[in-house]
C-alpha positions as CSV (number, residue, x, y, z in Angstrom):
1,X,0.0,0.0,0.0
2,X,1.0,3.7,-0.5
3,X,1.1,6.4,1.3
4,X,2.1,4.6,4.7
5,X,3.2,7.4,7.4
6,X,3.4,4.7,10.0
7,X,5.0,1.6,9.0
8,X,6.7,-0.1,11.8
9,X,6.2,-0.2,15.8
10,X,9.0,-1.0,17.7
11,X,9.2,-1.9,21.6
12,X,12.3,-0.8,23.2
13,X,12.8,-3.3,26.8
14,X,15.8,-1.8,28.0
15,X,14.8,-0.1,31.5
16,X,11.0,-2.1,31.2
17,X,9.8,-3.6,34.6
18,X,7.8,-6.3,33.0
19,X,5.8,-6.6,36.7
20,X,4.5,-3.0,36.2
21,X,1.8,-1.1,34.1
22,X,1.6,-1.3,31.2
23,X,4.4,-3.8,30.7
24,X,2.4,-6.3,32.8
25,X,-0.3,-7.0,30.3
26,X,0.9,-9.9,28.3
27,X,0.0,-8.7,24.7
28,X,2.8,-5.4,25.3
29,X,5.1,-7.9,27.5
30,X,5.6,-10.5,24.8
31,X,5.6,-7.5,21.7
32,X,9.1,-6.8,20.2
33,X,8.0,-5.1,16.7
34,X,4.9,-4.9,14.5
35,X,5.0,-4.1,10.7
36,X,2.3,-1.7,9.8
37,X,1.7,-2.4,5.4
38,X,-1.8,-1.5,5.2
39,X,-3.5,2.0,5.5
40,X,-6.2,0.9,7.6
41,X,-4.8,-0.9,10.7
42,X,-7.4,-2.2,13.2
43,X,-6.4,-3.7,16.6
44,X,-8.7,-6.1,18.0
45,X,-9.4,-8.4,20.9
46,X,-10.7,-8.3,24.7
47,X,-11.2,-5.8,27.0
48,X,-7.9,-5.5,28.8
49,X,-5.8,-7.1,26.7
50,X,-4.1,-3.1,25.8
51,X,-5.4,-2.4,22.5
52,X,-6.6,1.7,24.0
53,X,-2.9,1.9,25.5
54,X,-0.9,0.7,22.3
55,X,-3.6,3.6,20.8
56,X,-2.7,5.7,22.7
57,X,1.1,5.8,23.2
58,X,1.4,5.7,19.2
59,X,-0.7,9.0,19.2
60,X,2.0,10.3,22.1
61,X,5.1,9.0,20.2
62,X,3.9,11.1,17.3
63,X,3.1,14.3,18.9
64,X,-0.6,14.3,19.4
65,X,-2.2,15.4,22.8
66,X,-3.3,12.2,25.0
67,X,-7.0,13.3,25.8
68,X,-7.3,13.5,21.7
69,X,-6.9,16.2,19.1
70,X,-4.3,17.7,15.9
71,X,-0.6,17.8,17.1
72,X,-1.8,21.6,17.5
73,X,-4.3,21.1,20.4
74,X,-2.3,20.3,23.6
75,X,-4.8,21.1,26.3
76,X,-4.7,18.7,29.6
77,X,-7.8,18.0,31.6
78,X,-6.5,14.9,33.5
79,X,-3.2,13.0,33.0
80,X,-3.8,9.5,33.2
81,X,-1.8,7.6,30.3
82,X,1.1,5.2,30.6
83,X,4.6,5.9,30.0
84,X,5.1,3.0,27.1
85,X,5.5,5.9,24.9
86,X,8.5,7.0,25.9
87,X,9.1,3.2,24.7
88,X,8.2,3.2,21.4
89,X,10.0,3.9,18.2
90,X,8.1,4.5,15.0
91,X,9.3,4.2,11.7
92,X,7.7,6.8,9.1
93,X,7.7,7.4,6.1
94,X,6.6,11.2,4.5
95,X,4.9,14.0,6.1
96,X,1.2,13.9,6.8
97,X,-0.8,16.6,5.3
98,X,-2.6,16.2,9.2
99,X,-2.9,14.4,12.3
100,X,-5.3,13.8,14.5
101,X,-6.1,11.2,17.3
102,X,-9.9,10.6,17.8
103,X,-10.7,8.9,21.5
104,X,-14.4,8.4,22.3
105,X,-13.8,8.8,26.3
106,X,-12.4,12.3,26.1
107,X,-13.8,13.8,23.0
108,X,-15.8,16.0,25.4
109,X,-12.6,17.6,26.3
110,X,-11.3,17.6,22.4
111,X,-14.9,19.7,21.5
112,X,-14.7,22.3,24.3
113,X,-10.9,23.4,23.2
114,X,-12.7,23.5,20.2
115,X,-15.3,25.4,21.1
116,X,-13.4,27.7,22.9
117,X,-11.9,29.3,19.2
118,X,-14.8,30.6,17.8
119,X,-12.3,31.0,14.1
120,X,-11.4,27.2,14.5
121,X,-15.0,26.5,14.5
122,X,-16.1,28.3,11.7
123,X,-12.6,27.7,9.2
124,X,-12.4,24.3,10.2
125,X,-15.4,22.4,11.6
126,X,-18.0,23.1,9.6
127,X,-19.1,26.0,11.3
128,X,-21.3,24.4,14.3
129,X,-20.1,24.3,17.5
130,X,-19.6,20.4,18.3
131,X,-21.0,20.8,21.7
132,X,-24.4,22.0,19.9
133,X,-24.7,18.9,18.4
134,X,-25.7,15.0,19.7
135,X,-22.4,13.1,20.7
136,X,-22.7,10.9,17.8
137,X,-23.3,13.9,15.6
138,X,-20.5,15.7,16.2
139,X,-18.1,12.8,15.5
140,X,-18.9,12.6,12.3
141,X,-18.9,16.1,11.7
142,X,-15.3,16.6,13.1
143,X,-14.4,13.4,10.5
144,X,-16.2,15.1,7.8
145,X,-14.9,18.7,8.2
146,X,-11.2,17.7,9.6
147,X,-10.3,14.7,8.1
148,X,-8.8,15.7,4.9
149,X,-6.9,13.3,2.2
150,X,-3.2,12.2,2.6
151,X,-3.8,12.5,6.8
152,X,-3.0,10.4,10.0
153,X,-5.8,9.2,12.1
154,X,-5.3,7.1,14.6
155,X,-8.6,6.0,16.5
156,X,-9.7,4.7,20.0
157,X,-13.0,2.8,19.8
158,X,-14.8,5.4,17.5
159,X,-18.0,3.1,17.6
160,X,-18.7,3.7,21.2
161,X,-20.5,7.6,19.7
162,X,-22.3,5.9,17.0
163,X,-25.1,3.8,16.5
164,X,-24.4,1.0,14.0
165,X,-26.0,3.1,10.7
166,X,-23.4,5.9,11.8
167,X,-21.0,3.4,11.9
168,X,-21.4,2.8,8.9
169,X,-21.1,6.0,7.4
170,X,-17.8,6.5,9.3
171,X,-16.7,3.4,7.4
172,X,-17.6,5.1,4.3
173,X,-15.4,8.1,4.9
174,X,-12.7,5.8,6.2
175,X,-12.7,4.1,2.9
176,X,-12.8,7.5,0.9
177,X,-10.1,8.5,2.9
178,X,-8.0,6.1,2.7
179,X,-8.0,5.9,-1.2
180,X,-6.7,9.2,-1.3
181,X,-3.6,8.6,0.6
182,X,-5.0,8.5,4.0
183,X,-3.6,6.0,7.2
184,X,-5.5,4.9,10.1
185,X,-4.7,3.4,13.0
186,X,-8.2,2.0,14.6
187,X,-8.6,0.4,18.2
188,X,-12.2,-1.0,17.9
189,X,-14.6,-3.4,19.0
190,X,-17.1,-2.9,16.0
191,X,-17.9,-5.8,13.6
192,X,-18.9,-3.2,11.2
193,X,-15.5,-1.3,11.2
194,X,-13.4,-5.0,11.6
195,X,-15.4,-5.8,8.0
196,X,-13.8,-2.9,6.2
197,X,-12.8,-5.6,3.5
198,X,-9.3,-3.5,2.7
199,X,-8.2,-3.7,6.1
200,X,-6.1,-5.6,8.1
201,X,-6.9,-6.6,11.4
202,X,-4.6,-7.3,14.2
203,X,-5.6,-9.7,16.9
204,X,-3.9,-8.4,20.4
205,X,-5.5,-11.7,21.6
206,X,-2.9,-13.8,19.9
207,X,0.6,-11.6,20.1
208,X,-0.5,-9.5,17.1
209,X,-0.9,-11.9,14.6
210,X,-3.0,-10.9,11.4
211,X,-6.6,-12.4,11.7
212,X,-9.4,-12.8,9.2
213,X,-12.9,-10.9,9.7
214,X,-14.6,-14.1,10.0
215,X,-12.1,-16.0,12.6
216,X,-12.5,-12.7,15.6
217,X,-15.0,-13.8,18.3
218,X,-16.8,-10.4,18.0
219,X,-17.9,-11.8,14.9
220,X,-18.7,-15.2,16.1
221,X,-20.3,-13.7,19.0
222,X,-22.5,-11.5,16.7
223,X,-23.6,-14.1,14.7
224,X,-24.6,-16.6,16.6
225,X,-26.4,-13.8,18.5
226,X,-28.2,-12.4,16.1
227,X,-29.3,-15.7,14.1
228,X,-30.4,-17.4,17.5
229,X,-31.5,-14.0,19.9
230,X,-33.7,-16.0,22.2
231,X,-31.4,-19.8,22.3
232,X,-28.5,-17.5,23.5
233,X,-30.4,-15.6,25.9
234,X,-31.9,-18.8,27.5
235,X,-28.3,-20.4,27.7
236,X,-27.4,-16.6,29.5
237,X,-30.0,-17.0,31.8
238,X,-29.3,-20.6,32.2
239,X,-33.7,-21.5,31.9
């Protein structure tokens, strides 16, 4: 694939205390170096298992503001992130036209900055001010007014705003995106995002090994859920 800004992760374990966080979860414990060749990148697997922290210290190592936002935006509400940053070196390749890291939890925090420069709003948003609109909403609208071609977006559980039709539509500017020349890096639990059929899926449940769409448990799960509602619910409820 072209147009690759990110294409290799490396752990450095020199100084690591492998009984500490984050170096105690065994996905980052057992990870020397992962080769990013696709443009859309999406880490999967089990709550816990460090998918948000990997996000997240890729987005540090590059310049980006923890709670989310362009490597211009470098407010601080509440510092809470790991040090596996200062851990990390990334391989690159070109210059982004933009950056941006895009977390559901503090995007709250990334629309009041926002909100707070009135000429920001109106030059680069779309003219609405985020907080005016439904969580959900103003996703989109930041993807549709600040995601631009040949950019950097690196993405913490996006689906957690959206409903699974808005999900949808993110996938669709994902994929228009990333024809022209655009990367992401995508932390998700969403079976509609993990069947973006030009991705590549990573599976932090299995030391980062590439998975297929159709061998996660997320889609397992979905599927046997949804063809069998009512069987699954009376196995839950053990009747």
């Amino acid at each position: 694939m072209e147009n690759l800004f990110v294409n290799r992760v490396r752990l450095n374990k020199e100084n690591v205390d492998n009984s500490k966080y984050p170096f105690n979860i065994k996905c980052l414990s057992d990870f020397d170096e992962l080769k990013i060749d696709n443009s859309v990148t999406l880490f999967y697997g089990e709550n816990g298992v460090g998918k948000s922290t990997l996000i997240e210290a890729i987005a540090i190592a590059l310049g980006l503001n923890p709670e989310g936002g362009s490597n211009n935006m470098q407010f601080s509400n509440y510092d809470d992130y790991s040090e596996l940053y200062k851990h990390l070196t990334i391989s690159k390749f070109g210059v982004p036209k933009t950056k941006f890291f895009l977390r559901a939890e503090s995007f709250y925090n990334v629309a009041t900055d926002i909100s707070n420069n009135s000429d920001l709003i109106y030059t680069t948003y779309g003219g609405e001010d985020l907080h005016s609109c439904s969580h959900g909403e103003s996703f989109l609208k930041l993807v549709e007014h600040r995601f631009w071609n040949s950019g950097l977006y690196i993405l913490d559980e996006p689906e957690a705003a959206l409903s699974p039709q808005r999900q949808m539509t993110l996938l669709c500017y994902i994929h228009e995106l990333a024809k022209n020349g655009s990367q992401f890096i995508i932390a998700t639990h969403s079976p509609i995002l993990l069947s973006y059929k030009y991705g590549k899926i990573i599976d932090m449940n299995n030391n980062m090994e590439e998975i297929k769409y159709e061998d996660t448990e997320v889609y397992k799960i979905y599927k046997d859920f949804l063809n069998n509602p009512y069987g699954m619910q009376k196995v839950l409820f053990e009747e």
